[in-house]
N, C-alpha and C positions, 0 to 999 in steps of 0.2 A: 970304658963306656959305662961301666956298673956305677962308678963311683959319680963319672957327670950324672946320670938319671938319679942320684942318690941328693946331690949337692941340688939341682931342679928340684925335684920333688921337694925339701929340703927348704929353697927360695920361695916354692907355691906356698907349703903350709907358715912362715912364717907371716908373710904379708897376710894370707889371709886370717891369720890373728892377730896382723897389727890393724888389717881393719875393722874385725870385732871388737876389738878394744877402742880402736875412736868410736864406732859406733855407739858403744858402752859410756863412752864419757859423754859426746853428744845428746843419748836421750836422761842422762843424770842431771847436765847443766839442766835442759829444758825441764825438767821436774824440779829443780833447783828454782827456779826463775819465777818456777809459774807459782810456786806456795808463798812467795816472797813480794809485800808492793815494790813498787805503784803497780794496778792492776793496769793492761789497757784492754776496759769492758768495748769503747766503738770498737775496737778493731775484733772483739770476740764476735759480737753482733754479727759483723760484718762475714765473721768465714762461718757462723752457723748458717747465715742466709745462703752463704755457697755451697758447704757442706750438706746441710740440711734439707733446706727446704727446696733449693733447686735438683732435689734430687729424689721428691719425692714422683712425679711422674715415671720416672723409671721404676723403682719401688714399686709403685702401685701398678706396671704393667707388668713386672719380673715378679709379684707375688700371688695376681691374680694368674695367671697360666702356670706358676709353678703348682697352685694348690688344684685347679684344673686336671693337669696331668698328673699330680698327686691319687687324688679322689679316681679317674680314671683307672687307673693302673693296680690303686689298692684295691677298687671293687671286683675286679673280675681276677684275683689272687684272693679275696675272703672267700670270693663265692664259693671258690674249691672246695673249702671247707667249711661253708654255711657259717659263716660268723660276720656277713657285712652289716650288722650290724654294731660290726665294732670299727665300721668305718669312719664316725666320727672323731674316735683318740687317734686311731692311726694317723688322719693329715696332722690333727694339733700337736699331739707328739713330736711326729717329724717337723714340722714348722718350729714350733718352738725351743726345742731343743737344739734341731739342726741348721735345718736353713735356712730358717727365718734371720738367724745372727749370721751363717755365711756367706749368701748370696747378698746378703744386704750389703758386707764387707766388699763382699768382690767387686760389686755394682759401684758401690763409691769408690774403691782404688780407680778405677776403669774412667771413673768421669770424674772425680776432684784429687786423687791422687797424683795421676799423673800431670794434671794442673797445677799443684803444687810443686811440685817436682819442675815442670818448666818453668814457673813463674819467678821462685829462686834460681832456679839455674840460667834464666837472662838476665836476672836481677845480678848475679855474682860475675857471668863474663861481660857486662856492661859496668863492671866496679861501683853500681849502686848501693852495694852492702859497703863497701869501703865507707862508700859517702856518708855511711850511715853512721859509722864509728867518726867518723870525721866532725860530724855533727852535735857528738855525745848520745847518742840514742843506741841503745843496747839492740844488736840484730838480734838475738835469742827473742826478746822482748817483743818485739817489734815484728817479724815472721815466724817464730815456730811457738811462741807459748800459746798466741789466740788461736791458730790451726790446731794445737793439741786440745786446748779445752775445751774448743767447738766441735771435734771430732766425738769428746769421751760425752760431750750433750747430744752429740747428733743420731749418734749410730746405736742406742739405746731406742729412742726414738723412730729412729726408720726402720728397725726389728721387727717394734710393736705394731706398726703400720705394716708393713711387710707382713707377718703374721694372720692380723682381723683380716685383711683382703684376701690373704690363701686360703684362711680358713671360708670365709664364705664365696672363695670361687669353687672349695670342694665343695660347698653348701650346693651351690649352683646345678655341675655335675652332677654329685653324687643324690642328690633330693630330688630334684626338676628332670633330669633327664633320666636318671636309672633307677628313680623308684626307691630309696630306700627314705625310712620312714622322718619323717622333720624330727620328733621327739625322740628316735634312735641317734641320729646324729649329733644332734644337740647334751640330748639329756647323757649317755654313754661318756661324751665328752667330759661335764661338769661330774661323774664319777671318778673319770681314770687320768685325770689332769690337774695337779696339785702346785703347791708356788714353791717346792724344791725344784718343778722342770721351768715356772718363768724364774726364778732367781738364777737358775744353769745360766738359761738365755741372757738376761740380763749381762751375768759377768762374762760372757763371752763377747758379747756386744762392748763391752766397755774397753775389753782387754784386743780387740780390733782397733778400736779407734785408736789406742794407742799406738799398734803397730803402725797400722797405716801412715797417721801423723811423724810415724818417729823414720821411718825408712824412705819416705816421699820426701822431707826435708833436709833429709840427712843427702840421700844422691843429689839433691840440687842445691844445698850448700857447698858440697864437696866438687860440682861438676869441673869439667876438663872445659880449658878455653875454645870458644868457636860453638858454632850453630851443632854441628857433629856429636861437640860433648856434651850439649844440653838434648839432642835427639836420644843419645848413649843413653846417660841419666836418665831419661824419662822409662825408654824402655824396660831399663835394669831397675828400677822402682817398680815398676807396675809388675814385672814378672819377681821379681824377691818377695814383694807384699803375697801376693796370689798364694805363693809357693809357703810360707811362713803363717799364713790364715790357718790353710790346708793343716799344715804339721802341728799348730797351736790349737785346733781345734782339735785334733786326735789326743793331746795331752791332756786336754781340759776335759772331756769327753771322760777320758780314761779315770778323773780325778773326784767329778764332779759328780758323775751317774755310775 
């Protein structure tokens, strides 16, 4: 018995670093592909517009009530100790640092990751990728390089949005409703907020898009044949990105601040 749990465990960790290792090669080609012409800019166009801008309405409601309940929560934890005053750095801090770049990430796995995720993975059990090689046309090319570099434009982008909305939905709260002063929150801010925490922000935001693109692509280029394996795939994208944001942001965190 000791020796089969030995030989299983054994079979689990092999495979699961022969799938690190494709995963390894699959986001190398796609960096490969994408520094390298023919560029195709329509089709970057085209998944920034998906990426990007159709997702700024969420954005702009998952920024506004985060910096809401942000501002809420910080002011009646300063009060304790007479400093809300220093309510303005606290949202910008935490938004920009933190979750201004993770929520934005999560938000976009949740509505264009797993989109991509499906859209390859019918594209692949409908042998439309086949078709595509059959045609001459590089699938790298063609589906994962405009998704990567419209991801590493988008999600910079829907940070900084993400962000100014948080920050003045604590503006909102914390000024309009609980009294504290517009030139404390403001001015306090442009003190204790400097561009080592937006350049943090920045490369975390850049360093999501890439996960996102690279693990959304990668389970629905790889999916299992049938409706089942592109369901699998989707789910296993969205929960791998989720989980890998989280653990990417605790490293970079650790690295950067």
């Amino acid at each position: 018995m000791i020796i089969a749990l030995i030989k299983k465990l054994g079979a689990i960790s092999l495979l699961g670093l022969r799938g690190t290792g494709r995963m390894g090669l699959f986001l190398g080609q796609a960096f490969i592909y994408a520094s390298t012409p023919p560029f195709k800019f329509s089709r970057v166009l085209q998944q920034i517009r998906f990426i990007g801008f159709q997702s700024i309405l969420v954005i702009f409601l998952t920024g506004a009530f985060a910096g809401m309940v942000l501002s809420l929560q910080g002011f009646y934890t300063l009060n304790r100790f007479g400093s809300t005053a220093l309510l303005g750095p606290m949202v910008a801090l935490s938004l920009i640092r933190e979750l201004g770049p993770v929520f934005s990430a999560l938000m976009v796995t949740g509505r264009a990751g797993s989109a991509m995720t499906a859209e390859i993975g019918i594209m692949r059990i409908t042998e439309q990728i086949d078709a595509l090689k059959l045609m001459g046309l590089n699938p790298f090319r063609y589906l994962v390089v405009p998704r990567l570099l419209a991801s590493i434009i988008s999600l910079p982008l829907l940070s900084a949005i993400f962000n100014v909305v948080g920050i003045f939905g604590g503006y909102i709260i914390g000024v309009r409703l609980l009294g504290v002063g517009v030139g404390n929150y403001f001015g306090e801010m442009a003190n204790y907020v400097d561009m080592e925490d937006v350049l943090g922000g920045i490369y975390k935001s850049l360093s999501f898009g890439v996960l996102i693109t690279w693990v959304s692509c990668y389970k629905g280029y790889y999916t299992s044949f049938g409706a089942e394996g592109v369901s699998k795939a989707t789910t296993q994208a969205v929960v791998l990105s989720s989980v890998l944001i989280c653990v990417l942001d605790y490293f970079m965190t650790s690295i950067l601040f």
